[in-house]
MARBA-3410 file (N, C-alpha, C, O; in Angstrom, 1 decimal):
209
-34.7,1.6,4.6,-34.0,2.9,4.9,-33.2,3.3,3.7,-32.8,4.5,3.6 ~ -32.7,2.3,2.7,-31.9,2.8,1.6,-32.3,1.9,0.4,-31.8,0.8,0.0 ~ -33.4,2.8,-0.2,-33.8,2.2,-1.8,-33.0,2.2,-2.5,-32.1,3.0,-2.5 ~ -33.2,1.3,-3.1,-31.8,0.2,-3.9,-31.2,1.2,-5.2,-30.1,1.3,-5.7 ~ -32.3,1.7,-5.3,-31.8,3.1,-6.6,-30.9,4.2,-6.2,-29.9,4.6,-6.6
-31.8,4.3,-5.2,-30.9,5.6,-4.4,-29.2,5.3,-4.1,-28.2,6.0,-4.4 ~ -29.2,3.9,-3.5,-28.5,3.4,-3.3,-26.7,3.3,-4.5,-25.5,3.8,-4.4 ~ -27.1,2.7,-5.3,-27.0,2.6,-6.6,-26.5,3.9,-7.2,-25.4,3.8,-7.8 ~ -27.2,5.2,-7.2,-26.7,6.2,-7.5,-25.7,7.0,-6.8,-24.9,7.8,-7.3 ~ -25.8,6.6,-5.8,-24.8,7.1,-4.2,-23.3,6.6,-4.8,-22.3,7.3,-4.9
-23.6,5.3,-5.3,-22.4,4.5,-4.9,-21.8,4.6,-6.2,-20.6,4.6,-6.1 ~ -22.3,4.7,-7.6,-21.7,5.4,-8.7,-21.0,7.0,-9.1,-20.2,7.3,-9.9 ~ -21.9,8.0,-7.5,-21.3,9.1,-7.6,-20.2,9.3,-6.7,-19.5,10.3,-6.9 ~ -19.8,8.4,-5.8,-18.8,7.8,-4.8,-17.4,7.5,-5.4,-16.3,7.9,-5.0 ~ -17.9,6.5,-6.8,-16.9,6.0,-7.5,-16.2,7.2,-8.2,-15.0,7.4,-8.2
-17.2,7.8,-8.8,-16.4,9.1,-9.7,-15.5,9.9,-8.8,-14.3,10.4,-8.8 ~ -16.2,9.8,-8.1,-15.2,11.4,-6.6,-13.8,10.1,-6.4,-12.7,10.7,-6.5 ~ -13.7,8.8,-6.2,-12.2,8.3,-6.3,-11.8,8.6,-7.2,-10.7,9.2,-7.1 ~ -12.3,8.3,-8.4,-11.4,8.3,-10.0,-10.9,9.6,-9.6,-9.7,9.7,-10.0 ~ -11.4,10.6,-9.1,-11.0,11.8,-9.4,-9.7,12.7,-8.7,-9.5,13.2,-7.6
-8.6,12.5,-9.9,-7.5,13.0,-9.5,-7.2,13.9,-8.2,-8.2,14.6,-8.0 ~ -6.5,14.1,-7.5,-6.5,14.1,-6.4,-5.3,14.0,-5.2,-4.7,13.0,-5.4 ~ -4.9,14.8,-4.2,-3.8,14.4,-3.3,-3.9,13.5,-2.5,-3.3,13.7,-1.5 ~ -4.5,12.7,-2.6,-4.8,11.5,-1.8,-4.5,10.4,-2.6,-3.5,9.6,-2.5 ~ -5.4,10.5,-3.4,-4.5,9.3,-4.7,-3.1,9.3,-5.3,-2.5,8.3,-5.6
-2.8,10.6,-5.4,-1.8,10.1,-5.3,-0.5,9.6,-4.5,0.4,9.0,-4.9 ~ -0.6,10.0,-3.3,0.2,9.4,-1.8,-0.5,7.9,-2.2,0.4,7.1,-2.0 ~ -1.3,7.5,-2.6,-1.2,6.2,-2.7,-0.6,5.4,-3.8,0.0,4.3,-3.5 ~ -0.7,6.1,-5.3,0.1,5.9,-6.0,1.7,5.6,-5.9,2.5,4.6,-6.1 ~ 1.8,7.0,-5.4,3.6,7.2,-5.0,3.9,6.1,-4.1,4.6,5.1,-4.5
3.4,6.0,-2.7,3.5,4.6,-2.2,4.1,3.8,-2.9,5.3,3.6,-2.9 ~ 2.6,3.0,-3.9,2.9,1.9,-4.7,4.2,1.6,-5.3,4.8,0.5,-5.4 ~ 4.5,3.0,-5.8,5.4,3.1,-7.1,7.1,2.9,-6.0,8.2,2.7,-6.4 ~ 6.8,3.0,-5.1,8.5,3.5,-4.5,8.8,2.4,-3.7,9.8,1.8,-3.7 ~ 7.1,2.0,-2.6,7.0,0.8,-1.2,6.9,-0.2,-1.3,7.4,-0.9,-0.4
6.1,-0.5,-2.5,5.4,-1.8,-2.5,3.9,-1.6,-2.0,3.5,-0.7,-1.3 ~ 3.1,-3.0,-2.7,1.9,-3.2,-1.9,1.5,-2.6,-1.0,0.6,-1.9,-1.1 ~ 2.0,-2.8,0.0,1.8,-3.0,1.5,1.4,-1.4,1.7,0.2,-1.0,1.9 ~ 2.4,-0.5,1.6,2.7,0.6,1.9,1.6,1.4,0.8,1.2,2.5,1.2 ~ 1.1,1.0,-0.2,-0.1,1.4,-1.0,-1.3,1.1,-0.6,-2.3,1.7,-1.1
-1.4,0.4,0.2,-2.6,0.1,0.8,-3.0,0.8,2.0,-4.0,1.5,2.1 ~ -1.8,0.5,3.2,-1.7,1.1,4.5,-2.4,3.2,3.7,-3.1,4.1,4.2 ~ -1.9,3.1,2.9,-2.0,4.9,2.7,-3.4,5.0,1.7,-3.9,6.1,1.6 ~ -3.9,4.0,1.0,-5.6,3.8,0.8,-6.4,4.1,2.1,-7.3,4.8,2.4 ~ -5.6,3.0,3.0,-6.9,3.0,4.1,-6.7,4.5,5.0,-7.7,5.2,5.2
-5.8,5.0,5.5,-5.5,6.6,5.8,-6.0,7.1,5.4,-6.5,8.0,6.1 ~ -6.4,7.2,4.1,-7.3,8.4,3.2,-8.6,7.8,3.3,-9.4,8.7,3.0 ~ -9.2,6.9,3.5,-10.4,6.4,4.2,-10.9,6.9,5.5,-11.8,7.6,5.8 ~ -10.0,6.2,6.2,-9.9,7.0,7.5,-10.2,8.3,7.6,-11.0,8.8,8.5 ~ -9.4,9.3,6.3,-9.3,10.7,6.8,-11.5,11.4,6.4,-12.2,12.3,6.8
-11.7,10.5,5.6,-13.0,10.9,4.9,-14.1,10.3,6.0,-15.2,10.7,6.2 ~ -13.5,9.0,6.7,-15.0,8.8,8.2,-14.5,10.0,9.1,-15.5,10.6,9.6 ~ -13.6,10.4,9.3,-13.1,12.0,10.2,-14.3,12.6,9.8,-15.3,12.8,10.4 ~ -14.1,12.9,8.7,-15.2,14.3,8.2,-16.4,13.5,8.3,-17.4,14.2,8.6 ~ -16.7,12.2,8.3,-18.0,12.2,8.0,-18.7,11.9,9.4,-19.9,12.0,9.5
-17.9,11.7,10.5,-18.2,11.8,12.1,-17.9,13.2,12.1,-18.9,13.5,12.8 ~ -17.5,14.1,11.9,-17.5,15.5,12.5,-18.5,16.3,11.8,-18.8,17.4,12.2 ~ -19.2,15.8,10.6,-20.2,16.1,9.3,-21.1,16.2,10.3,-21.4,17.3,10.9 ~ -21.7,14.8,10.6,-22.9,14.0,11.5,-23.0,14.6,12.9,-24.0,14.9,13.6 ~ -21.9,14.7,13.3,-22.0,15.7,14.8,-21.6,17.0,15.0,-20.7,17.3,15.8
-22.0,17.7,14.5,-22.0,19.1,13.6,-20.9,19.7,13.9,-20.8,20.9,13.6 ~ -19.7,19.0,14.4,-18.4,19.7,14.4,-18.0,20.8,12.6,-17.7,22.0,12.5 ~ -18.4,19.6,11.2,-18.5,21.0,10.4,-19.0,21.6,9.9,-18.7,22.1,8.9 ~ -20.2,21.8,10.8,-21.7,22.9,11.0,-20.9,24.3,11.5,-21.2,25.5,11.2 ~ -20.0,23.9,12.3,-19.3,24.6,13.3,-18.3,25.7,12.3,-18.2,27.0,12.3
-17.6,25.0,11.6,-16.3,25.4,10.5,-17.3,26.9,9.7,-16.9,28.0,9.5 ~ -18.9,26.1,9.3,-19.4,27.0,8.6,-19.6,28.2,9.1,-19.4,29.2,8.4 ~ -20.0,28.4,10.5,-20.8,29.4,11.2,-19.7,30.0,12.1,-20.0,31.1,12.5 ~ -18.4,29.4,12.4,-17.9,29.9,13.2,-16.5,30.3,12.5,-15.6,29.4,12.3 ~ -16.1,31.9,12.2,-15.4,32.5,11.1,-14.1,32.2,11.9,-13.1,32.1,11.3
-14.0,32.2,13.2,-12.6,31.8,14.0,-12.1,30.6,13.5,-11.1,30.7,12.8 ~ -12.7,29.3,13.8,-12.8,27.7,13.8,-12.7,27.7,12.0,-11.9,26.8,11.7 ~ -13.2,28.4,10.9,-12.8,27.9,9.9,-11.4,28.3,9.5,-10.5,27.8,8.9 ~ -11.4,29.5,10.0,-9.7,29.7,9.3,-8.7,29.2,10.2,-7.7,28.7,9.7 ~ -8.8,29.3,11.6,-7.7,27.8,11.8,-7.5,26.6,11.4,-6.4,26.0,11.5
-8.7,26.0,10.7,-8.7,24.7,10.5,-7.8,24.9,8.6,-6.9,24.2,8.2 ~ -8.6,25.9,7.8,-8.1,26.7,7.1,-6.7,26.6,7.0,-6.1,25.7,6.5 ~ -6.2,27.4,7.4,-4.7,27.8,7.7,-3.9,26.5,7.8,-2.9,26.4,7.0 ~ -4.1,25.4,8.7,-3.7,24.3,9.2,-3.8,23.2,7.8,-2.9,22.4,7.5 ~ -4.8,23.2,7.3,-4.9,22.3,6.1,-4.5,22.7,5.3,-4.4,21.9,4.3
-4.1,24.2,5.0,-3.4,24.4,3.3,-2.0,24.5,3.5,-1.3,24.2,2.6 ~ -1.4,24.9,4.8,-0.3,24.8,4.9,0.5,23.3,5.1,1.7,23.3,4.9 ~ -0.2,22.3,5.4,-0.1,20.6,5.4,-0.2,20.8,3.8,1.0,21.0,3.5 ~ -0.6,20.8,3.2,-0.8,20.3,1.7,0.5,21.5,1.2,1.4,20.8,0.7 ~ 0.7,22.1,1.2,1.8,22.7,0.8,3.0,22.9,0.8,3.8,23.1,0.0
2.8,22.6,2.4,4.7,21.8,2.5,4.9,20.4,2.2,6.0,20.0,2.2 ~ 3.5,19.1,1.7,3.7,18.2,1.3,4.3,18.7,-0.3,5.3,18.1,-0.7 ~ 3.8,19.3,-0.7,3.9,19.6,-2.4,5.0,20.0,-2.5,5.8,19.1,-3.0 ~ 5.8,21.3,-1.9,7.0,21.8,-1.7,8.1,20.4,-1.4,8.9,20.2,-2.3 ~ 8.1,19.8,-0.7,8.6,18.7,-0.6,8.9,17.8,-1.2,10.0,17.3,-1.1
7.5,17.1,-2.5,7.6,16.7,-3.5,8.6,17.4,-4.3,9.8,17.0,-4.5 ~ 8.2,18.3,-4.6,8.8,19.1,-5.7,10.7,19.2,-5.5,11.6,19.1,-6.4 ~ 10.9,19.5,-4.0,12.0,19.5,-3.7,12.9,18.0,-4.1,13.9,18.1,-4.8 ~ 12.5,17.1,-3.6,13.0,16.0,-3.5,12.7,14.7,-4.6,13.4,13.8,-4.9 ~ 11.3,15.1,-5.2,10.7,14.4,-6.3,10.8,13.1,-6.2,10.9,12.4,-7.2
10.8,12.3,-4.6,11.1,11.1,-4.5,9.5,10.4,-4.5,9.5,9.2,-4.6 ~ 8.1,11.2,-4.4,7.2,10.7,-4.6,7.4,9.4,-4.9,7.9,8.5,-4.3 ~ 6.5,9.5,-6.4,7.1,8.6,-7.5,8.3,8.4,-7.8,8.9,9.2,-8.6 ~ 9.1,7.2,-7.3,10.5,6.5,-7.5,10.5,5.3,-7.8,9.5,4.7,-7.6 ~ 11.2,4.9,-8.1,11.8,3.3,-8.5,12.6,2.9,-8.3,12.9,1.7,-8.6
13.4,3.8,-7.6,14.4,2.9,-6.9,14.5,2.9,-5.6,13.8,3.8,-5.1 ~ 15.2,2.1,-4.8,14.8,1.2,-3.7,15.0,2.5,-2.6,16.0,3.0,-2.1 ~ 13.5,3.0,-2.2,13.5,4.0,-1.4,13.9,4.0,-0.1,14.3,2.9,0.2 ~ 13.8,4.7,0.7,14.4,4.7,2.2,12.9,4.5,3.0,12.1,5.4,3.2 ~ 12.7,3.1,3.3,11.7,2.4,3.8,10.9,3.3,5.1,11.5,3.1,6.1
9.7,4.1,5.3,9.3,4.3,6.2,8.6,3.2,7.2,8.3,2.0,7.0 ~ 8.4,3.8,8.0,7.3,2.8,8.8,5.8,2.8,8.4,5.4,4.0,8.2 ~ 4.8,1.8,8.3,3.4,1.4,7.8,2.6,2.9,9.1,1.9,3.8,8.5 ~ 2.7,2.9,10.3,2.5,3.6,10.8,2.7,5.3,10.7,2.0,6.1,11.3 ~ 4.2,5.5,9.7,4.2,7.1,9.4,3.7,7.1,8.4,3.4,8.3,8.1
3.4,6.1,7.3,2.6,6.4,5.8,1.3,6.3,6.3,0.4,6.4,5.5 ~ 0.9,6.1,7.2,-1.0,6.3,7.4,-1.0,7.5,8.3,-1.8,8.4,8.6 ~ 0.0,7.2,8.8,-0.2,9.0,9.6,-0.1,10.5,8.2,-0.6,11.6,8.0 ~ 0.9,9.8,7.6,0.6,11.1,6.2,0.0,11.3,5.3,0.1,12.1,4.4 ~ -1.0,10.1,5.5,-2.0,9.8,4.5,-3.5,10.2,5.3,-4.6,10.5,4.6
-3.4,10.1,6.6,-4.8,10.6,7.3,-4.7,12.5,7.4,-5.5,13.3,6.9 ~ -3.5,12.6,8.2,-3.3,13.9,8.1,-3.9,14.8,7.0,-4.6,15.8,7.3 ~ -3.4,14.4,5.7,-3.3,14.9,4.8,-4.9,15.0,4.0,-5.1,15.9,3.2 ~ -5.8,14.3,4.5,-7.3,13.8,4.1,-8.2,14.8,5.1,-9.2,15.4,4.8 ~ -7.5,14.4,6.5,-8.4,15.2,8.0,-7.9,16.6,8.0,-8.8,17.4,8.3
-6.6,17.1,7.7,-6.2,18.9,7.7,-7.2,19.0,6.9,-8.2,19.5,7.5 ~ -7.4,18.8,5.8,-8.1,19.6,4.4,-9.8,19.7,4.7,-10.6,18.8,4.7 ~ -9.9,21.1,4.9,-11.5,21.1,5.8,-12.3,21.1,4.0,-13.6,21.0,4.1 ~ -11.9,21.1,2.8,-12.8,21.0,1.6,-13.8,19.8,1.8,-15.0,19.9,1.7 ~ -12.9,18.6,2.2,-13.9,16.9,2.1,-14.6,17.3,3.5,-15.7,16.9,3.4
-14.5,17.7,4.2,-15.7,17.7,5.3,-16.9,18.4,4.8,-18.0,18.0,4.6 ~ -16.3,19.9,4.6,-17.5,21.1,3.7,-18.3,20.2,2.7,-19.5,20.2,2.6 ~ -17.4,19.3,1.7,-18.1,18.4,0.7,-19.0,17.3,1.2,-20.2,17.2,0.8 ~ -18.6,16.5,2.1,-19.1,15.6,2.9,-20.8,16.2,3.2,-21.8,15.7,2.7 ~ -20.7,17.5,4.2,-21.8,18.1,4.3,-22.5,18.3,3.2,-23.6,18.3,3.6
-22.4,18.5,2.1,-23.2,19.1,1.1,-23.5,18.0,0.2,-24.5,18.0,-0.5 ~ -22.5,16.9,0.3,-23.1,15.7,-0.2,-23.9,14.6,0.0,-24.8,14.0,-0.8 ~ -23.7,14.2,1.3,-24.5,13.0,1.8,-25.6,13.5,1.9,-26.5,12.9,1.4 ~ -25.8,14.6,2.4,-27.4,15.0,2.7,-28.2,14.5,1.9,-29.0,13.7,2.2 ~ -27.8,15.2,0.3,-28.6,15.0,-0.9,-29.2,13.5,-1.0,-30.0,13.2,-1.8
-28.8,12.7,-0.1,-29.1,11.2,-0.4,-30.2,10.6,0.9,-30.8,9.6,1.0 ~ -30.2,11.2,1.4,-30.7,10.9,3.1,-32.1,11.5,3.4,-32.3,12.7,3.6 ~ -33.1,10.5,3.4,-34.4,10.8,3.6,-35.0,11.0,4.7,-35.5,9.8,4.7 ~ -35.5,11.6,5.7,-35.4,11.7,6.7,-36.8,10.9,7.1,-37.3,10.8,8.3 ~ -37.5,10.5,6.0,-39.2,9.8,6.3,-38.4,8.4,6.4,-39.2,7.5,6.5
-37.1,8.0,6.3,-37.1,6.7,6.3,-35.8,6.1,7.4,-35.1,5.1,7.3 ~ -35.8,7.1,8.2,-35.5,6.4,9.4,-34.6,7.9,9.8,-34.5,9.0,9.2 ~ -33.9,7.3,11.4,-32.5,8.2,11.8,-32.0,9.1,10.5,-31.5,8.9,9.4 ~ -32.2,10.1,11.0,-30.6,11.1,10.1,-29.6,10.8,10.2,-29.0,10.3,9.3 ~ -29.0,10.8,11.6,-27.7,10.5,12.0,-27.2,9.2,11.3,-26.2,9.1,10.5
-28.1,8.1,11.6,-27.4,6.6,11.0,-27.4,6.4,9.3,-26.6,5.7,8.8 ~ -28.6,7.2,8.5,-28.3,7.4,7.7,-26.9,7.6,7.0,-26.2,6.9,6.3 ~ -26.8,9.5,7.7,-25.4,10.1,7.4,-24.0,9.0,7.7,-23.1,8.8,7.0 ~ -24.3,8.3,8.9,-23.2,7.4,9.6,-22.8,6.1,8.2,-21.7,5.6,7.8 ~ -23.8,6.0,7.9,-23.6,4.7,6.8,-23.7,5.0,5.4,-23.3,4.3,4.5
-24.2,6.2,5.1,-23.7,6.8,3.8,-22.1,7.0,3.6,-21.2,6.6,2.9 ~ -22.1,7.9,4.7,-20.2,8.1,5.0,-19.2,7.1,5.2,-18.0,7.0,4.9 ~ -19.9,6.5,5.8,-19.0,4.8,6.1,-18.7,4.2,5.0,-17.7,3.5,5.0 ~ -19.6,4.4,3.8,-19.6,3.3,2.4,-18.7,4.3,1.6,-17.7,3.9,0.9 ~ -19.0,5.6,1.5,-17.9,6.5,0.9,-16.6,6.2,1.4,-15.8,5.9,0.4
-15.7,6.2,3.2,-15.1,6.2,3.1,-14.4,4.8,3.1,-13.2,4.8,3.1 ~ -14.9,3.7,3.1,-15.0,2.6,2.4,-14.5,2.4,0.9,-13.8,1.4,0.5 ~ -14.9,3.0,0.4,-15.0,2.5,-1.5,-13.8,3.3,-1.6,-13.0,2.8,-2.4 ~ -13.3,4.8,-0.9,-12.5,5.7,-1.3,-11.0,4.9,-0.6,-9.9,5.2,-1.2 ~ -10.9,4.0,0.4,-10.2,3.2,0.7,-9.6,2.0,0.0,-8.5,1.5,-0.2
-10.5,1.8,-0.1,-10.5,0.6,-1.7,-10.0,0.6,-2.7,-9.3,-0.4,-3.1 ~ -10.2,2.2,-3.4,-10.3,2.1,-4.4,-8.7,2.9,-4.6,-8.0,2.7,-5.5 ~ -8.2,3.9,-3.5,-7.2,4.4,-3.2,-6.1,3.2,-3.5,-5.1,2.9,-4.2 ~ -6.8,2.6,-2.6,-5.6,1.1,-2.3,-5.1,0.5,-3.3,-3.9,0.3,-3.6 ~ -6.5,0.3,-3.9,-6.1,-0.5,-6.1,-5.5,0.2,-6.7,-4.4,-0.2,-7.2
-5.8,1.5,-6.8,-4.6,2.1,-7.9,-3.5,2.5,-6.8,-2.6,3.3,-7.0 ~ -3.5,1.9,-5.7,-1.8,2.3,-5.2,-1.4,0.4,-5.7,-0.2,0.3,-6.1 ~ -1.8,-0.1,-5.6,-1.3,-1.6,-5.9,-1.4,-1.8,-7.4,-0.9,-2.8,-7.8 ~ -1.9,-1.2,-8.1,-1.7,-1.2,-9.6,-0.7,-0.8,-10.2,-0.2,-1.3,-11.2 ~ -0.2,0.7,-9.2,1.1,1.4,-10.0,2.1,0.8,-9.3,3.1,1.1,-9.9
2.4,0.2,-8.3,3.3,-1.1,-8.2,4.1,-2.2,-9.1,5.2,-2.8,-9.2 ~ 2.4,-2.3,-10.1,3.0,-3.3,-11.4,3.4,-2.5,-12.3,4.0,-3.0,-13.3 ~ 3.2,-1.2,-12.3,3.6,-0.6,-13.4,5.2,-0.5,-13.4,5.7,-0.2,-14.5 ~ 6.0,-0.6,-12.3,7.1,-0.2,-11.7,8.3,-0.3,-13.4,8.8,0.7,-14.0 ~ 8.3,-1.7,-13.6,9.3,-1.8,-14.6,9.2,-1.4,-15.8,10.1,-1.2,-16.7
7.3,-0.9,-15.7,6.9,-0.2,-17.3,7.9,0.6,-17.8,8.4,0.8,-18.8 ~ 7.9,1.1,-16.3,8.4,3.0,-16.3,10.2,3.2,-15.7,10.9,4.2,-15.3 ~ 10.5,2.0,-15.7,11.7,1.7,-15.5,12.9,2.6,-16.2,13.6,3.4,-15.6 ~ 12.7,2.3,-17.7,12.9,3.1,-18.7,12.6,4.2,-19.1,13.1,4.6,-20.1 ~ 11.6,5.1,-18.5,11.1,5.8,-18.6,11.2,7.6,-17.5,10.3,8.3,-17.2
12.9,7.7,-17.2,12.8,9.0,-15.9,12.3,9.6,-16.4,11.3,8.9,-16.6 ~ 12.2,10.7,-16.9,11.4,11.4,-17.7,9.9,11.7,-17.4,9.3,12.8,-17.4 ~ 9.6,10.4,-17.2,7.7,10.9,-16.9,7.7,10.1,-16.0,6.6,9.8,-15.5 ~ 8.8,9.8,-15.5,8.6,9.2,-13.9,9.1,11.1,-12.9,9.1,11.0,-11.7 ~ 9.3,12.2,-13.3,9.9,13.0,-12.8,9.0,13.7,-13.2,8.9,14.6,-12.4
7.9,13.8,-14.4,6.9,15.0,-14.8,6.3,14.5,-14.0,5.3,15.2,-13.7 ~ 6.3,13.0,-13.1,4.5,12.8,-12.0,5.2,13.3,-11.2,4.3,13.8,-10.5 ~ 6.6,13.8,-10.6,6.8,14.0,-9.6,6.3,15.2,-9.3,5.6,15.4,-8.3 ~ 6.6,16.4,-10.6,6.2,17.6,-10.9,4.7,17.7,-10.4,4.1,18.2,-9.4 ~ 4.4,17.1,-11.2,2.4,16.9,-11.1,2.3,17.0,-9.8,2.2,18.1,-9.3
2.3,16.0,-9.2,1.8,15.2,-8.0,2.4,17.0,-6.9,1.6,17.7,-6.3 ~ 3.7,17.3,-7.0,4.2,18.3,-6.7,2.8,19.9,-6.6,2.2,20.3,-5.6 ~ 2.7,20.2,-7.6,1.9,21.0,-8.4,0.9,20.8,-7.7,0.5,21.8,-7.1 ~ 0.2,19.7,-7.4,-0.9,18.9,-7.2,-1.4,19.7,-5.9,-2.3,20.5,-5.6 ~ -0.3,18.9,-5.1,-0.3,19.5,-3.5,-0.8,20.9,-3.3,-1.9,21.4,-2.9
0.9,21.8,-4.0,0.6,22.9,-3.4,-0.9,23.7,-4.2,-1.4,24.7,-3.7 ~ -1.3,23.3,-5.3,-2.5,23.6,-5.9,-3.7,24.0,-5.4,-4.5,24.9,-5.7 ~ -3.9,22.4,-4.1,-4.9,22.3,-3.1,-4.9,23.1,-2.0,-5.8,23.6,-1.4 ~ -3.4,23.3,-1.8,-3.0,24.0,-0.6,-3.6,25.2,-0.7,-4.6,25.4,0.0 ~ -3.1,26.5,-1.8,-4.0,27.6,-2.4,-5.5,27.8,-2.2,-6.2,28.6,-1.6
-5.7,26.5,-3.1,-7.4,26.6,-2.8,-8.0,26.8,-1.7,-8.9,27.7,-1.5 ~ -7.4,25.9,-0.6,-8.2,25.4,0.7,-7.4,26.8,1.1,-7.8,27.1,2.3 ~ -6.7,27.4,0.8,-6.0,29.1,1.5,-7.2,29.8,1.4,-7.6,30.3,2.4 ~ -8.0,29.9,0.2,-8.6,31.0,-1.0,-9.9,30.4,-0.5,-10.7,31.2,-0.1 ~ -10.2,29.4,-0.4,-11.6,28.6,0.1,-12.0,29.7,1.0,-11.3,30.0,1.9
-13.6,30.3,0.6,-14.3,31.3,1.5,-15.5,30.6,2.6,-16.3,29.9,2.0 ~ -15.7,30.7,3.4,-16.6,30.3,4.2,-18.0,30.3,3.6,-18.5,31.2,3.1 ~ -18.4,29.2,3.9,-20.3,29.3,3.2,-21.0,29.3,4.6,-21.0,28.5,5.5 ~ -21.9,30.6,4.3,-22.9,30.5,5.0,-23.9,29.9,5.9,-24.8,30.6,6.4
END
């Protein structure tokens, strides 16, 4: 059901879409940099989480639905840019993102709630989801559905993963940048920028046919 090439290609183009800058990575970043481990990881696996959302609502045509139904996309619309925007606004306000010093500890359970949130509002990775996995799924070699189910599973798998590492990476960086406010306050900017950037988009994002 999944030639080892195909396979292989899936999972290299998987890898790029993590590397790829992003409001997800960095809630995991910021994590690392302010929580510790722990709290870098819990907000990896959230943003995993938020990518099997789309890829069960992909697979059971809930965002078949987003496409064809002009009501159902601009609520979801509306709802996900304005989440990403008051996250950014927020950043920007407070710039405690990225911090280093001893932050005001949330609970493991509200950093995965604003790390799923923030992954499941934004209807772009579902629309993407759709237009991606397909490309990989052959339908002469078994189930569509379990296909899509285990294509999506390993994306939001690796995107968990990989979230996780660079939130546990910029953990060690902590004392790098100790010395450093300055470009510990331009990520704030960024990461800021970031948010409401996506927010826009997914505002301006037009319905596909």
């Amino acid at each position: 059901m999944f030639p080892m090439d195909v396979w292989l290609a899936y999972t290299l183009a998987c890898f790029l879409l993590v590397l790829s800058p992003g409001p997800d990575n960095l809630l995991a970043i910021g994590r690392g940099l302010s929580q510790g481990k722990a709290a870098a990881v819990v907000s990896g696996l959230s943003s995993g989480a938020g990518i099997l959302f789309h890829v069960l609502t992909a697979t059971f045509g809930l965002t078949l639905l987003l496409q064809t139904s002009t009501i159902a996309f601009y609520i979801v619309k509306i709802i996900g840019a304005a989440y990403l925007i008051w996250l950014g606004i927020k950043v920007l306000k407070s710039k405690s993102l990225f911090s280093l010093e001893k932050a005001q500890k949330q609970s493991l359970k509200t950093i995965f709630g604003t790390g799923f949130l923030s992954a499941a509002l934004n209807p772009k990775p579902g629309l993407f989801v759709l237009a991606f996995v397909p490309q990989f799924v052959n339908p002469e070699l078994g189930s569509v559905t379990s296909q899509m189910l285990i294509y999506g599973g390993w994306f939001a798998l690796l995107t968990a993963i990989g979230f996780s590492l660079m939130g546990v990476f910029a953990s060690k960086l902590s004392r790098w940048l100790q010395n450093r406010p300055k470009f510990v306050n331009g990520l704030n900017v960024g990461a800021g920028v970031t948010f409401v950037s996506s927010g826009l988009a997914v505002a301006f994002m037009k319905q596909r046919g």
